[in-house]
C-alpha positions in Angstrom: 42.1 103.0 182.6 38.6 100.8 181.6 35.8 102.6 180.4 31.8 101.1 179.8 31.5 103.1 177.0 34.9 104.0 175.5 37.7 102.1 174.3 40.9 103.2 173.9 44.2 102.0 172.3 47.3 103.3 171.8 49.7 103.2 168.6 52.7 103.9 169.0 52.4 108.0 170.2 48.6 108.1 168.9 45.3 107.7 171.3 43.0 105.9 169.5 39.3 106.7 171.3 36.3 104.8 170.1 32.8 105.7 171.4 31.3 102.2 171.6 27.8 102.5 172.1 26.7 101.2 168.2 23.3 99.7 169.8 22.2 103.8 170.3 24.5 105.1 167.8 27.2 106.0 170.0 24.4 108.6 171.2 25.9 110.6 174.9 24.2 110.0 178.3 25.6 111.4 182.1 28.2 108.4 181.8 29.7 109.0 178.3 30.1 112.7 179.6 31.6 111.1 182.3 34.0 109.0 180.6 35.4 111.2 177.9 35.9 114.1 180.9 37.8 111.2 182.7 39.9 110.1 179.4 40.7 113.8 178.4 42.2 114.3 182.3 44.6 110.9 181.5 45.5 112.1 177.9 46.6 115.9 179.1 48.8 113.8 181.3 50.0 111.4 178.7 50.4 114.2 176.2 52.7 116.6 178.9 55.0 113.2 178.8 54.9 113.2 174.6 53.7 109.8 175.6 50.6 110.9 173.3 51.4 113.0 170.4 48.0 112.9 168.3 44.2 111.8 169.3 42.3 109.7 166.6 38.0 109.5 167.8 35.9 107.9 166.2 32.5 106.2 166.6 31.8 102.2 166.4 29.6 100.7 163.9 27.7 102.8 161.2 27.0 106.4 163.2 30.1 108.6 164.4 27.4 110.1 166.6 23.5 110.9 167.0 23.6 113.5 169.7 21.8 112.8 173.1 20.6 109.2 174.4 16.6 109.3 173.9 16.4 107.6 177.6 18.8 110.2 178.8 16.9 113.0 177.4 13.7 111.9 178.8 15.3 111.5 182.6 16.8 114.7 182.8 13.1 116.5 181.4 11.6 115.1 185.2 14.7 116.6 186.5 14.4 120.0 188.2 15.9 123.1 186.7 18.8 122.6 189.1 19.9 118.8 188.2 19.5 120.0 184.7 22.0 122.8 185.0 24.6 120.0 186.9 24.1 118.0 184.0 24.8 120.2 181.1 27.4 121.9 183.1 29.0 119.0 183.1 28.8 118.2 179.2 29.9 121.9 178.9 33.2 121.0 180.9 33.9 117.7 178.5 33.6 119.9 175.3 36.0 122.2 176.9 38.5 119.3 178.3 38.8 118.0 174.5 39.0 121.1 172.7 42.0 122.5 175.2 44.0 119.2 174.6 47.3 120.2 174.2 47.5 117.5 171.2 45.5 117.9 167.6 42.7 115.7 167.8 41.2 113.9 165.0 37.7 113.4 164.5 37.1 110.4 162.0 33.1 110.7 161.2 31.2 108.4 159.2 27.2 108.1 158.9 26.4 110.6 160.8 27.2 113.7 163.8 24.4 115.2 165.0 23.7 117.6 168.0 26.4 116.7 170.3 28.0 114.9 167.9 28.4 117.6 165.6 29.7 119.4 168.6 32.5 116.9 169.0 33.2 117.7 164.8 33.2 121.5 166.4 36.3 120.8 169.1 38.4 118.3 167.0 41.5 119.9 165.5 40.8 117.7 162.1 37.9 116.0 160.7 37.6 113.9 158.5 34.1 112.4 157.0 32.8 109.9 155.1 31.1 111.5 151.7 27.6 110.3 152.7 28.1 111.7 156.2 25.1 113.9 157.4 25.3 116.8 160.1 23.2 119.0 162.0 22.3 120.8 165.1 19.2 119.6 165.4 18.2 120.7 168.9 15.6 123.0 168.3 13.8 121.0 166.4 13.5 119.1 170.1 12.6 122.6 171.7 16.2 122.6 173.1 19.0 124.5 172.3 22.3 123.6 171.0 23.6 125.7 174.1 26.8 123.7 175.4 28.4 123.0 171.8 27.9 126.5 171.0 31.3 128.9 171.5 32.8 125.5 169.5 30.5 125.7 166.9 30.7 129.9 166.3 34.4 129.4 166.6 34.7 127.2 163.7 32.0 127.6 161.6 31.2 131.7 161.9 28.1 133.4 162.8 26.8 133.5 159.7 26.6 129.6 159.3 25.8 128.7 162.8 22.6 131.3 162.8 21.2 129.8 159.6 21.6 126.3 161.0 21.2 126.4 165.0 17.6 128.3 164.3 17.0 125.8 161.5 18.0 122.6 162.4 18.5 121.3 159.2 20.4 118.4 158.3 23.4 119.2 156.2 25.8 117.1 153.7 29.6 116.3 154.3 30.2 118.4 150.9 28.5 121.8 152.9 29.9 120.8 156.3 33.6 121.0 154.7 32.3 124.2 152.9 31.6 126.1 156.3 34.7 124.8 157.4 33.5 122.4 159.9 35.5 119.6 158.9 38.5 119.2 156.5 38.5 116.4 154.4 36.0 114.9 152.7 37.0 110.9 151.2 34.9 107.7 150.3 34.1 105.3 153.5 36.5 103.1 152.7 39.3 105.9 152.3 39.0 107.1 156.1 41.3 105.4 157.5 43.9 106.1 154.7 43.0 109.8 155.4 43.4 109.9 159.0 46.5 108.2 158.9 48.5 111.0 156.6 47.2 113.6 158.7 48.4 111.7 161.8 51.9 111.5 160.2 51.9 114.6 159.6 51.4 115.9 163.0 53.7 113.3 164.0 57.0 114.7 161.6 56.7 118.2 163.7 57.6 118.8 167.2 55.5 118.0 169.5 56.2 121.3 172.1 55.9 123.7 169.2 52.7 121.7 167.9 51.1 122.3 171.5 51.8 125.7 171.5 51.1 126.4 168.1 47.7 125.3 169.5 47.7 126.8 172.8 48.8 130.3 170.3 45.7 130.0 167.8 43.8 130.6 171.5 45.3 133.4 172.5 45.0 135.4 169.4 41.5 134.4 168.1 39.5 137.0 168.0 42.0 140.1 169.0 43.2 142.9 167.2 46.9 141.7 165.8 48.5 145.0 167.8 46.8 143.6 171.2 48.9 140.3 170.7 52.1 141.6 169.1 54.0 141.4 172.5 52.5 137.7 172.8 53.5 136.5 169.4 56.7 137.9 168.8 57.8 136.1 172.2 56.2 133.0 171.5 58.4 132.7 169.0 62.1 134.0 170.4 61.1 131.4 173.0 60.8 128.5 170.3 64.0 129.5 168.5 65.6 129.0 171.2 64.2 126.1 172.9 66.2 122.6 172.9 63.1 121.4 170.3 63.7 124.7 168.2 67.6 124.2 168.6 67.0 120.7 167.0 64.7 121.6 164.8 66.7 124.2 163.0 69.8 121.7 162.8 68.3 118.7 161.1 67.2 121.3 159.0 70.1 123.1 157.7 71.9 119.3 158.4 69.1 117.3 155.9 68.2 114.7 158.3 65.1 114.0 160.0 64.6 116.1 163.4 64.9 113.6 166.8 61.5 113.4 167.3 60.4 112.6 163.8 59.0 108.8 163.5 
């Protein structure tokens, strides 16, 4: 599938999704939204084949992501209360389309992710930043609110950090971004790509069922009491010992060799 403002490429069994609008700092508008709703729909479909194992996103030229499209932004303020609620209803459904991938996805940030771009840090599985990267929610310096990014945000970051810096707006540095726990690694620019690739083959030694439901699992247990979900974990895992991946995964193991899906 062709995209205006994405590309895409595949390696092997990793996506590789650029946004590729460097002229506006790969900033979103109605069509990004758009797009990346449309690639997420293709990928769950790729990904249900194993066809796609990992996603890798990332953002062309020197900014990962500066939020909202200026031009977009000042449309949709002569918009009626109605069109504004399609709109963001929208952007609320894309968030929610990449963070329920049944693959990890990879965020590679460099330069900068801010407002909606820091909300694509807050769905992505792994993230992985530049040292000189800047953050923030910066919508209410704007009057707005940071409203669609933020059950992702609370999720990953805590209440404690996402008060302090939704009713702020500060900017914040890679170094306190990976100290709220809103990305994972934190490497020289020219060590990204290095980065993102171990993590990628790591994902890519375990098997690929259990690594969708191990994802699917962190879901259903966030946020409930461990004797609420007993009955859920305790068959999630009878089910995976004795799936054909578990089966094979257990041989290779007690046989030292790689498991079958191992590349």
């Amino acid at each position: 599938m062709s995209y205006q403002h994405l590309t895409t490429r595949r390696e092997g069994a990793v996506e590789l999704l650029t946004l590729n609008r460097p002229q506006v700092r790969n900033a979103f508008n109605d069509q990004v939204i758009e797009e990346l709703s449309q690639w997420a729909a293709v990928t769950v479909e790729a990904a249900g084949r194993h066809d796609v194992r990992a996603v890798v996103i990332a953002g062309a030229g020197k900014v990962f992501c500066a939020g909202a499209d200026a031009t977009w932004m000042a449309k949709m303020a002569t918009c009626s209360e109605a069109d504004n609620l399609r709109d963001a209803t929208a952007m609320a459904r894309m968030y929610l389309a990449i963070d329920e991938l049944p693959v990890p996805v990879i965020a590679r940030v460099q330069g900068a992710a801010l407002g909606g771009g820091a909300g694509l840090a807050a769905v992505a599985d792994i993230v992985v930043v530049d040292d000189q990267a800047v953050f923030g929610f910066t919508e209410v310096k704007l009057g707005i609110l940071p409203a669609t990014i933020s059950p992702f945000v609370t999720a990953k970051i805590g209440v404690s950090a996402t008060r302090e810096l939704f009713l702020t707006g500060s900017r914040f540095s890679a170094a306190r971004a990976k100290e709220i726990s809103l990305v994972h690694a934190v490497v020289p620019a020219d060590e990204l790509d290095v980065a993102v690739a171990a993590f990628v083959r790591e994902i890519l030694s375990a098997g690929p069922e259990a690594v969708a439901e191990a994802k699917a699992l962190i879901r259903g247990v966030t946020g409930r009491p461990a004797a609420d979900v007993l009955a859920l974990t305790a068959a999630a895992i009878a089910s995976r010992r004795v799936s054909a991946e578990g089966q094979e995964g257990l041989r290779s193991f007690l046989e030292k060799r790689k498991p079958s899906w191992s590349v």
